[in-house]
N, C-alpha and C positions, 0 to 999 in steps of 0.2 A: 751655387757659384755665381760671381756677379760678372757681368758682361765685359767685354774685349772694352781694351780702351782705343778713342777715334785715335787715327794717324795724327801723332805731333806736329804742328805747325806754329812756329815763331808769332806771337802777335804784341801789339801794343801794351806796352810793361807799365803801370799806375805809377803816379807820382809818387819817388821814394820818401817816404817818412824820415823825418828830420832824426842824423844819427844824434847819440845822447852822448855828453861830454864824459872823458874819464873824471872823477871825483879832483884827480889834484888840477885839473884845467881851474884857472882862476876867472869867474865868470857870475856877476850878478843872478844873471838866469840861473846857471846852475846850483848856484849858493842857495837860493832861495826856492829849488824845486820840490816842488811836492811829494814827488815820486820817491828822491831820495830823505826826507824829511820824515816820511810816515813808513809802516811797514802795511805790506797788503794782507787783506784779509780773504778766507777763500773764497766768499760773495764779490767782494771789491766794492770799494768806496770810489763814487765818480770823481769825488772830490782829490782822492789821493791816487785814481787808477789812471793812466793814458788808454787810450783806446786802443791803440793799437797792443796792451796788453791784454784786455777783455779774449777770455777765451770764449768763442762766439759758441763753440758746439754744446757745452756743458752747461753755462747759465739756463736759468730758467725765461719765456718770453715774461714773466712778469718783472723780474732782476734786469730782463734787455729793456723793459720797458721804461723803467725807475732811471738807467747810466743814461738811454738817450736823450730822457727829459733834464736832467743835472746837464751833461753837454753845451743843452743848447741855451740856456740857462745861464750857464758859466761863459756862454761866447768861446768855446773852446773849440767850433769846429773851424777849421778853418780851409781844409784843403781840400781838393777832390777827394785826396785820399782819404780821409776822414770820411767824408760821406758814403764815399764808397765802400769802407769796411763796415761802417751800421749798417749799411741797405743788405750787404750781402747776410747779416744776420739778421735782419728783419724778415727778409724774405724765406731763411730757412722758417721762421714762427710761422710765416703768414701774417705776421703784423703789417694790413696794408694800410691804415691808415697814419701809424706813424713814416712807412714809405713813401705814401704819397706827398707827405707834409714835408719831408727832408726834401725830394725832387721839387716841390715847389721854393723853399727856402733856397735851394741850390741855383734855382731861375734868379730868384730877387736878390740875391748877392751877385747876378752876373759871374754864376762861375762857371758856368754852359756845361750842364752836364752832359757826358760820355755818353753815346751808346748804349754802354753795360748798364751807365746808372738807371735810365730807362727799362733794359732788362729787368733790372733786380726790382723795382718799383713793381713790373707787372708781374715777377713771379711773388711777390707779398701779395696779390690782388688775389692771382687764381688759387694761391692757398688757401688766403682767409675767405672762399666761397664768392670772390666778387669779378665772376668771369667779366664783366661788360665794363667795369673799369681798367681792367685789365688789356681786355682788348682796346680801348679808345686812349689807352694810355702808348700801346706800341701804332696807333692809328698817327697819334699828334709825333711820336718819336719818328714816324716815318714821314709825315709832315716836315719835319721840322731838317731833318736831316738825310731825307733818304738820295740826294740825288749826289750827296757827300759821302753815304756808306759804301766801304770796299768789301772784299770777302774780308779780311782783316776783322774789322769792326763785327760784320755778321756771325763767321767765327767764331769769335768772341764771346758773344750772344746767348749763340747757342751750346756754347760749351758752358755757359752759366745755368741756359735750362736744364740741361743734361743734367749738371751737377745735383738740379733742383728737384730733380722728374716734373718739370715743368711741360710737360709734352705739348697740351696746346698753342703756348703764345709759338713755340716751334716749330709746329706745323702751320702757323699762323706767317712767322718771319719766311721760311722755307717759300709758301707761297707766294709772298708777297715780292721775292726775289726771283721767283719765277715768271711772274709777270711785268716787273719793272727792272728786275737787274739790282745790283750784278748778278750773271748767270751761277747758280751755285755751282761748288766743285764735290770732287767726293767726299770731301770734308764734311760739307754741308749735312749734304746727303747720311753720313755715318753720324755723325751726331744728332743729327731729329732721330733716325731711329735708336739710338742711344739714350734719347728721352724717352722714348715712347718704351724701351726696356724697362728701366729705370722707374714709369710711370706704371710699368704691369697691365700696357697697352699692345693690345697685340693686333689689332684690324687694321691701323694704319699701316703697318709694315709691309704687310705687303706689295701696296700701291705704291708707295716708298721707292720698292727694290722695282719699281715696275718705271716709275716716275726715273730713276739713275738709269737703268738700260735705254728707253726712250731719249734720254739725253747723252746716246755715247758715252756714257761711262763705265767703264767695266769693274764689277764688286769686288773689293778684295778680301784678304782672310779678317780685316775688322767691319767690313760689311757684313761678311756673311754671320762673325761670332757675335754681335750686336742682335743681328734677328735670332738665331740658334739661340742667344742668349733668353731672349725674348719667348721663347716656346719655354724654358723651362720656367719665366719667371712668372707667366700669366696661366700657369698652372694646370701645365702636362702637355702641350702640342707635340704629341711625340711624332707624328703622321709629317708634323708641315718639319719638325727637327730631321729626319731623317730624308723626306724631299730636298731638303737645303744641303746635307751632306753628298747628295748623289747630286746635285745641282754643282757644287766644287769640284767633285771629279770629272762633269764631264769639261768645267773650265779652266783644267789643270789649276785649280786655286789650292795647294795645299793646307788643311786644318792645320789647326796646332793642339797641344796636350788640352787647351781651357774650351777649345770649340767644342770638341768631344765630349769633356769633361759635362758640360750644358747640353751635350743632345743626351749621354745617359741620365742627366737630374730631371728630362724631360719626358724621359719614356719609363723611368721608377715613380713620376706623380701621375704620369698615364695608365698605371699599373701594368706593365709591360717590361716584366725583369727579362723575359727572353730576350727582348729587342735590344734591351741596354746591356746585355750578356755580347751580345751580336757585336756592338759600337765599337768594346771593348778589345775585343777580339782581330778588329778590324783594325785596329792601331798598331798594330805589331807588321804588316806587309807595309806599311806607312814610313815605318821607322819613324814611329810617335813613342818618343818613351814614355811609360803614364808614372805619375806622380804621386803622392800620397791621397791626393785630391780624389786624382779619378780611382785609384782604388777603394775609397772610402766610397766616392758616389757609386760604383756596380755592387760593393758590397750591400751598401745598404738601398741598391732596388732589389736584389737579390732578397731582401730582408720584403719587401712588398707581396712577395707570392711563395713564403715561407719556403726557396729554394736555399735553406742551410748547406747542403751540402757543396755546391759552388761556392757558396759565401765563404767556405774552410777554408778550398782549395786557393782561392785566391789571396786571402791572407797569408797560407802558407808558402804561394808563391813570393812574395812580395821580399820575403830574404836574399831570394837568390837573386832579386833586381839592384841589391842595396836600397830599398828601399823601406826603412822604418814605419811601422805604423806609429798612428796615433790613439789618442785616448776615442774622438771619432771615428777612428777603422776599427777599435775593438767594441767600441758601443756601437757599430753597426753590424758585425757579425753576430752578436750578443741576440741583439732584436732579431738576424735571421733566425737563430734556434730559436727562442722565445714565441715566435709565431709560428714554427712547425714542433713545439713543444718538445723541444729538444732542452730537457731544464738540466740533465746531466752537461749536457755538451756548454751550455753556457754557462755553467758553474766551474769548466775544465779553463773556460775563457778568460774566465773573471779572477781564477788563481795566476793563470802565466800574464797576467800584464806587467806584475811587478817585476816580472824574469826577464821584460823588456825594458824595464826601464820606463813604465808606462803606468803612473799613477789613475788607479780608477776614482769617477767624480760620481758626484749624484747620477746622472744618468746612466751609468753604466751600472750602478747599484737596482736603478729602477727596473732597468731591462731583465735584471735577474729576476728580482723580485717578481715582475710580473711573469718569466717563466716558471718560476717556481707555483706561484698561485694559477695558472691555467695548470698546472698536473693535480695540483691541489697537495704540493709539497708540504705541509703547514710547518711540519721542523724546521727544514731546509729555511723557509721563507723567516722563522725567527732567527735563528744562527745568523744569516745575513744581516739583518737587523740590529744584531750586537755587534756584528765587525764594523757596521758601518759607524757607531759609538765610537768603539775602540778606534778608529780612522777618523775618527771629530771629522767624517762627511755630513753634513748638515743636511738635513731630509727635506725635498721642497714637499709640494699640494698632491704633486703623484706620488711619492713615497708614502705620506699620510693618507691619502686612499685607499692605498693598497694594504696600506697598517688596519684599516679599519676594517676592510673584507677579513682580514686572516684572525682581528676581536671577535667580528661577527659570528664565527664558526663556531663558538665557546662560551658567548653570551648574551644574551638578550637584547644588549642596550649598547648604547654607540657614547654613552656621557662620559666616557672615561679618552677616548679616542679623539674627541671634541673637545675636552678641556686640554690635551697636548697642545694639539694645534693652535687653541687662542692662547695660549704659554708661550709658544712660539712665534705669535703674530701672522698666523696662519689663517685664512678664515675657511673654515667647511663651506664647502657647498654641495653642487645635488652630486656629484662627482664621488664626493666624498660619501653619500648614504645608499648610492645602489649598489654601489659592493656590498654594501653590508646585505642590504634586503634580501641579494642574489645567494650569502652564506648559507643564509635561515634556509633553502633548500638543502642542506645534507642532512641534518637533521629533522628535516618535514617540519620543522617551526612556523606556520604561517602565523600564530600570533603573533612571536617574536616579530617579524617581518611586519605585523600594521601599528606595532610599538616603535618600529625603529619610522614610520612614516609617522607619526605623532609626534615624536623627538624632532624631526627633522621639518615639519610645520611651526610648530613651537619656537622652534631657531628662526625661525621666520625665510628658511630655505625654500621656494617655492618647487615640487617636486615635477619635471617633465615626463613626456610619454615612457622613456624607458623604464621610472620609476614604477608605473603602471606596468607594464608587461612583464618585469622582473617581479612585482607581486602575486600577477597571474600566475608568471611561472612555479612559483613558492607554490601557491594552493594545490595547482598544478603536482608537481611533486611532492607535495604533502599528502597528497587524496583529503583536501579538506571536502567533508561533506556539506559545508556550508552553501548552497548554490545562490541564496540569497546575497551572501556578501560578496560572490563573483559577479554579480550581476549588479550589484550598488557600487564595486570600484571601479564597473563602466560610466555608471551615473555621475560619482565624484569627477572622475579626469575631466568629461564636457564639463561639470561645472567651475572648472579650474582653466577653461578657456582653450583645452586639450581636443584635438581630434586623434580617435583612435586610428589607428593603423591597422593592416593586413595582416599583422604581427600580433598585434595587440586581440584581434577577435579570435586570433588563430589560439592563442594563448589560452583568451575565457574558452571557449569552446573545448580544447584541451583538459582543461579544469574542470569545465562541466561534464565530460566524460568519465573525468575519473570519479565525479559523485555522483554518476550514475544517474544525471538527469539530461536525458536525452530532447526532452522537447524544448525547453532553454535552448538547448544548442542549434535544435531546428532552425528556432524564430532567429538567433545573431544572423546564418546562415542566411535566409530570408532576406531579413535586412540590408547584409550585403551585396546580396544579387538587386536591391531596388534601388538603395541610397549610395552604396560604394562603402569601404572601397570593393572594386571586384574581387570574387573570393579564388583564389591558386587551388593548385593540389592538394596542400598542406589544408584547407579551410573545407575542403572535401573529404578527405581524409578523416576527420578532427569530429567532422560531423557522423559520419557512418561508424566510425570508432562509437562515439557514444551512444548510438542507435544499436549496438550490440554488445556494447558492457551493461545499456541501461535498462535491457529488455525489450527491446519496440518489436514493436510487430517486422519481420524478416521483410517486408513490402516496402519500407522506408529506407534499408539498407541496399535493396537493390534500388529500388529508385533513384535513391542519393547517385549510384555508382551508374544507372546511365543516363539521369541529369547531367552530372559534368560532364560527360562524352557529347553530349548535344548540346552544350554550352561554350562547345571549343576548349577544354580545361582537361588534355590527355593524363588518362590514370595509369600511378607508375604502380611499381610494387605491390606498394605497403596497401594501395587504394585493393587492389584486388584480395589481399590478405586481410583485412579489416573485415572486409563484404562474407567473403570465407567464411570467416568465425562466426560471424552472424548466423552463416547457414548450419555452421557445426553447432552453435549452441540451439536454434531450432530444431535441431534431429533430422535435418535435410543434407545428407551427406550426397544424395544425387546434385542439388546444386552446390555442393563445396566444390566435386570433383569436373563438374561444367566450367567454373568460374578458373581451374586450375588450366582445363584447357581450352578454356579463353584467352590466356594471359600467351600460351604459347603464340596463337594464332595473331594477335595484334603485336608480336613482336618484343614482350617481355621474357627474362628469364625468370623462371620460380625461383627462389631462394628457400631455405634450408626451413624457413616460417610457414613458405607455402605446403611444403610436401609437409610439415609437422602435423600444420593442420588440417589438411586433408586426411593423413594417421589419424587423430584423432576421430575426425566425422567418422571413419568407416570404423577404427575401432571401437566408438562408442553405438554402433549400430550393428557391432557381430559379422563385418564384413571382414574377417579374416582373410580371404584370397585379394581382396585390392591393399589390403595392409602390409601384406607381402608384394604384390605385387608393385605398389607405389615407392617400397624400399629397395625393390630391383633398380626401380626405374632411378632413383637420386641416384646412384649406383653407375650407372650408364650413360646420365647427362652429367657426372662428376660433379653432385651437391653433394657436400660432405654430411651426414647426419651428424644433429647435434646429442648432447648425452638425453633432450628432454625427448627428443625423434623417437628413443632407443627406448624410453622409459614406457612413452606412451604404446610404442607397439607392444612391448614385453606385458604390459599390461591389457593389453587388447587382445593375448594370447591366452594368456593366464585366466579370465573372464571367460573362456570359451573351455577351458579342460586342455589346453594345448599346452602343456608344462613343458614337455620336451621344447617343442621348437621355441620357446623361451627362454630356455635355457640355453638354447643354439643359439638367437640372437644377442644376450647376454655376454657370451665367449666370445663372439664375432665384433660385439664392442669394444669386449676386452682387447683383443688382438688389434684393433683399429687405434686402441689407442685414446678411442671416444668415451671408455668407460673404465674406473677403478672399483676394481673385486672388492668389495665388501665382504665377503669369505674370507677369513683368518685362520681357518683348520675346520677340521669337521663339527657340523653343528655349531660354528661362531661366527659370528657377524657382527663389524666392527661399522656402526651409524655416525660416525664424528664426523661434524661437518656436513651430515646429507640434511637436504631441506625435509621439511616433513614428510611432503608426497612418498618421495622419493625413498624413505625409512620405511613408509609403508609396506610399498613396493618389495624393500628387499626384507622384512620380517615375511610378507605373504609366500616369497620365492624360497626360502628357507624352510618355511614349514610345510610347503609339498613338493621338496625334494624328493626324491628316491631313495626311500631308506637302501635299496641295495646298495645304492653309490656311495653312502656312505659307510654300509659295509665292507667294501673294499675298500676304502680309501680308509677308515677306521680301525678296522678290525672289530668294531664291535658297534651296535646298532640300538645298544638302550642309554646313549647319549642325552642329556637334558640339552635343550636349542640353548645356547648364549649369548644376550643381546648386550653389546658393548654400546652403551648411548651417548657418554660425551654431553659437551651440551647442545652443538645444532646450532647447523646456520641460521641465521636470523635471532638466536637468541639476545635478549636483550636486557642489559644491568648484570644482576646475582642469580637471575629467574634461568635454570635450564629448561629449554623448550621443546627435546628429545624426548626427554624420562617420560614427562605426563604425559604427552600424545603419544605415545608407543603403549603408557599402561592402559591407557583410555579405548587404543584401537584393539588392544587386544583381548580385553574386557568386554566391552560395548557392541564390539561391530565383530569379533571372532568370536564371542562367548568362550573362553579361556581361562584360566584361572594364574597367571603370574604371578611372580613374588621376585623382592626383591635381595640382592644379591649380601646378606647382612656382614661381610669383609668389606664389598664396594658396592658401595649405593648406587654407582651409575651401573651397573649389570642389573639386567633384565633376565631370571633362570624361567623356561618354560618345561614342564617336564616332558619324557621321554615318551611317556605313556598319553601324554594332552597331544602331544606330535603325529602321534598314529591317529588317536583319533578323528584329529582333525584332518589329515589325509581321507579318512574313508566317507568324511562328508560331501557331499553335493557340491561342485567349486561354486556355486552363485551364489552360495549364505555367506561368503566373505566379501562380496560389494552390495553396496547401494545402485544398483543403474536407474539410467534416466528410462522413465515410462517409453517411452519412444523407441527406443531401441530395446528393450527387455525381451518384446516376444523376438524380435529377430534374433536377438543372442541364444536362447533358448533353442530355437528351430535347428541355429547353425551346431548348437552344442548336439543336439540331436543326430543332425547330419556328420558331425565326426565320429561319436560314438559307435553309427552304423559302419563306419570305414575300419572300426577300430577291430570289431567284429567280423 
């Protein structure tokens, strides 16, 4: 919003330009005018234009440059007024030295230039970079005239800086009348800072409002909206915005709808939608009615801290004020959902605008767009894409960006997305290719992802830091096992003139985790502790993660984890749950379950990760009573277990001879709601959909069942098992990924003899009679365990067996 205009005051009016004769006036002059002799063109011909037609704001300063040389050329200037309509356009370019030439021309004709003309001369100076002419230019105007200047003439002045954002010669004149007179008035006063708004200057103002008190004057509601204006326009003073609003109240200064309206545009760039929720709120005991304006600005702070949901309510209030939105109030509600990925909610938005009467433009297209692609909508996100066709919306650089992330997901190469945009006189840049690069992770495409960086070199687009850590990321998400070329698109970015970021190492590191090369990840870690930047939680984290994906010696993982305690760098969660793992894939389930009530003691909660994998450690170590007993306890601190919690204990029972209480855990999932029955009637088991573990798991649960349970539940007990396989999560293309690992597990690792189901290929038949048998075998011929924990399972198998007896 732009600032409060100063209090009106009457000032000296410029010599009126000569009126133009009606056509039948019988008149040499007019017979023979230019004006009416030629027609204009939309550049204008100096020859055929009067000056005081020149539209000063539209011309180009090269076109202002060409009319004022023709002008004076032609001897056409003749009047102050003349001079003073170029200067004021000269001075909007910054052309100071045709400025200065015209003020001095204006001496040597004796036409004494005005005050203002002086002004406009030095705001051409301080534009075109030339402070110190500038200044000696209002030095010699105060010379020349200052002990004839009134508030009048200074006025004047300064309502030409203001116009200019000329802030210094203003603080300059201000000054200068402070010490020699005339004593400024509030006028004064509200227009310097009206420049210094305008200028996106905000240090002076306050001394300003400090310099009017000091001088008995008390601020009015365009003092105070001039600096309010000023905190939103020099980019978010939401702190000194909201001091100046409690500064009116206590001097009974009434705001009005536009003060407010600038202290929320000041506390939404502060990021501070609460506060501007607050301003809002406050205007209604005011009896402030709010306007379209201020509805759009709290909607869209609201939209700064993805609080959608106020952003509705207020739109939807906005009826019952009579107050209509605009295409601005719906593009800002739009972007609230958008940023709390509310992509339904802003597709409900983007249909009722028409119902308003409210034609959607490219940006409210955009806002969707980009909701749809943060869900990763990719339908939705094309269907928009042809409405916007069908509504001849013109797509700008952000629509073609976003175009090019939602190619990216589907194809390799960005040449087709690129050749739009230069069709359209569009140019790509780096905007345009990290969406794309950022797609290549759904697919784990990291080649795609250093083709689309080749393309995007090639174009001659030089690629910034984020391009880098969006390709980290890709490798990252890809599990490329490459660690070499994670470690060379470090090398490339320095050599691209790039410094990496906190992000950027967090990234490699991350990546090198997932290739399971832990010492790489050491040395980045290293490096940042010596060269910078310092490394977070996340860099901690990233490190001990790959020190127990990669195999390192368990010494490294605890290290890592109380290095950063001694480094000042508090470890949350995930840091304690990384370390964990470490300990569970060692076969150190004593330090899993230490580290677990570690995390209590420093004031963490375990999450559903921690107790899993502490399950794990003791179930793959035979400690059945803390596997039980660690599901009490989530149980009692109210972690919900997840379905992997359930798997992993049921399997840690199962390993032991404990079929019953496996089976007990199994129903108590079921019942929870945490687990779906894969039992489809006696002896069938329906795999669609389970990951492979998990298939395993319930072919092993099925085939030491209790045949009596299935006698009753049957009636009859020489049943063949039926394994329903589907194809299986994660399967990939035409490839089912159930069938073979189920023939493989129960061939290979059960010794079995399966056959397939020659009606349905996806049925796995085992016979009635391989089912018994397999019952009366030893439970440990049906895993693999880790060395480490084998004699313990065994002992414990042992110690039930005795209870059992």
């Amino acid at each position: 919003m732009g600032g409060v205009a100063a209090t009106q005051r009457p000032g000296p009016q410029p010599l009126a330009a000569p009126v133009p004769r009606h056509p039948s006036v019988s008149s040499s002059s007019s017979r023979c005018s230019p004006r009416r002799a030629f027609p204009r063109t939309a550049e204008g011909n100096s020859r055929t234009t009067s000056i005081h037609d020149l539209d000063l704001a539209k011309i180009s300063p090269e076109q202002l440059q060409r009319h004022v040389a023709d002008f004076r050329r032609s001897g056409r200037l003749r009047s102050l007024h003349d001079y003073s309509t170029l200067l004021k356009g000269l001075a909007g370019h910054g052309l100071w030295e045709e400025a200065t030439s015209l003020l001095l021309e204006m001496r040597f004709r004796s036409l004494k230039p005005p005050p203002s003309a002086f002004g406009l001369a030095a705001v051409a100076c301080y534009k075109g970079g030339q402070q110190s002419k500038g200044s000696a230019i209002m030095r010699q105007m105060w010379g020349k005239k200052g002990k004839w200047l009134d508030l009048v003439d200074c006025g004047t002045m300064l309502g030409s800086f203001k116009e200019h954002a000329a802030w210094l010669p203003a603080l300059e004149l201000l000054e200068q009348m402070r010490q020699e007179g005339p004593v400024p008035d509030l006028y004064i006063y509200n227009n310097a800072i009206g420049a210094c708004n305008k200028a996106k200057q905000w240090a002076p103002i306050p001394n300003l409002v400090a310099q009017l008190r000091e001088s008995r004057l008390a601020p009015d509601v365009f003092t105070y909206g001039a600096a309010v204006a000023a905190c939103d326009s020099c980019g978010g003073f939401w702190d000194q915005a909201l001091s100046l609003l409690q500064q009116m109240q206590e001097e009974a200064v009434l705001p009005n709808v536009v003060v407010c309206t600038n202290a929320i545009n000041a506390c939404a760039k502060g990021l501070r939608p609460d506060l501007a929720l607050g301003v809002f709120q406050s205007m209604s005991p005011l009896n402030i009615v709010p306007d379209v304006n201020a509805y759009s600005s709290t909607i869209s702070a609201c939209a700064t801290g993805s609080f959608w949901e106020p952003a509705l309510i207020l739109l939807g209030a906005m009826g019952g004020r009579n107050c209509d939105p605009n295409v601005v109030t719906f593009n800002s509600a739009i972007t609230a959902c958008e940023k709390a990925q509310q992509w339904e909610r802003a597709l409900l938005l983007l249909g009722a605008m028409p119902r308003r009467q409210v034609m959607p433009d490219v940006v409210t297209y955009n806002a969707a767009l980009s909701a749809c692609a943060r869900c990763k909508q990719a339908g939705m996100s094309r269907g928009l894409l042809a409405e916007m066709d069908r509504q001849r919306v013109l797509g700008d650089q952000i629509t073609y960006n976003l175009k090019a992330g939602l190619q990216a997901r589907s194809t390799a190469s960005g040449d087709e997305i690129v050749s739009q945009m230069r069709e359209k006189g569009i140019v790509p840049d780096v905007r345009t290719y990290n969406p794309m690069i950022s797609a290549c992770a759904e697919g784990k495409r990291w080649q795609d992802a250093l083709t689309i960086l080749d393309e995007m070199q090639g174009e001659g687009v030089a690629p910034d830091i984020m391009t880098y850590n969006r390709l980290l990321s890709v490798c990252e998400a890809s599990d490329c096992d490459n660690d070499q070329l994670i470690l060379q698109l470090l090398v490339d970015l320095e050599e691209h003139g790039l410094q990496p970021t906190v992000t950027t190492f967090n990234a490699a590191m991350s990546a090198l985790a997932r290739s399971r090369s832990w010492e790489p990840a050491i040395h980045l870690l290293r490096r940042m502790e010596e060269n910078g930047p310092a490394p977070d939680v996340v860099s901690y984290n990233a490190a001990i993660y790959a020190c127990s994906r990669g195999g390192a010696p368990l010494e490294w993982a605890l290290g890592l984890l109380q290095q950063m305690e001694q480094r000042g760098v508090v470890p949350d969660v995930y840091s304690f749950n990384t370390a964990m793992d470490a300990c569970s894939k060692s076969g150190q389930w004593e330090w899993s379950l230490a580290l677990l009530e570690q995390m209590g003691s420093q004031g963490l909660a375990p999450d559903v990760f921690s107790y899993s994998i502490a399950i794990e450690a003791c179930g793959n170590a035979g400690e059945i009573q803390r596997v039980l007993y660690l599901f009490q306890e989530m149980h009692s601190k109210g972690v919900r277990p997840s379905s992997a919690t359930y798997h992993t204990a049921m399997l840690a029972l199962i390993r032991v001879g404990a079929e019953e209480m496996a089976e007990h855990l199994f129903a108590q999932g079921i019942k929870d709601g945490v687990l779906e029955d894969w039992r489809k009637g006696p002896r069938i088991i329906d795999l669609h959909n389970r990951p492979v573990d998990v298939a395993k798991l319930a072919v092993l649960m099925a085939l030491r069942e209790d045949p009596q349970r299935t006698l009753r539940e049957a009636g009859a007990s020489r049943k063949p098992l039926t394994i329903i396989t589907g194809w299986g999560r994660h399967s990939a293309g035409n490839d089912p990924l159930i069938r073979p690992a189920m023939m493989e597990y129960l061939k290979d690792e059960l010794n079995l003899e399966p056959r397939l189901d020659k009606s349905n290929p996806g049925t796995i038949m085992v016979s009635a009679s391989q089912v018994d048998s397999f019952r009366k075998r030893p439970v440990t011929v049906a895993f693999t365990m880790q060395p480490a924990a084998e004699a313990v399972a065994v002992e414990r198998l042992v110690a039930i067996e005795r209870l059992v007896d």
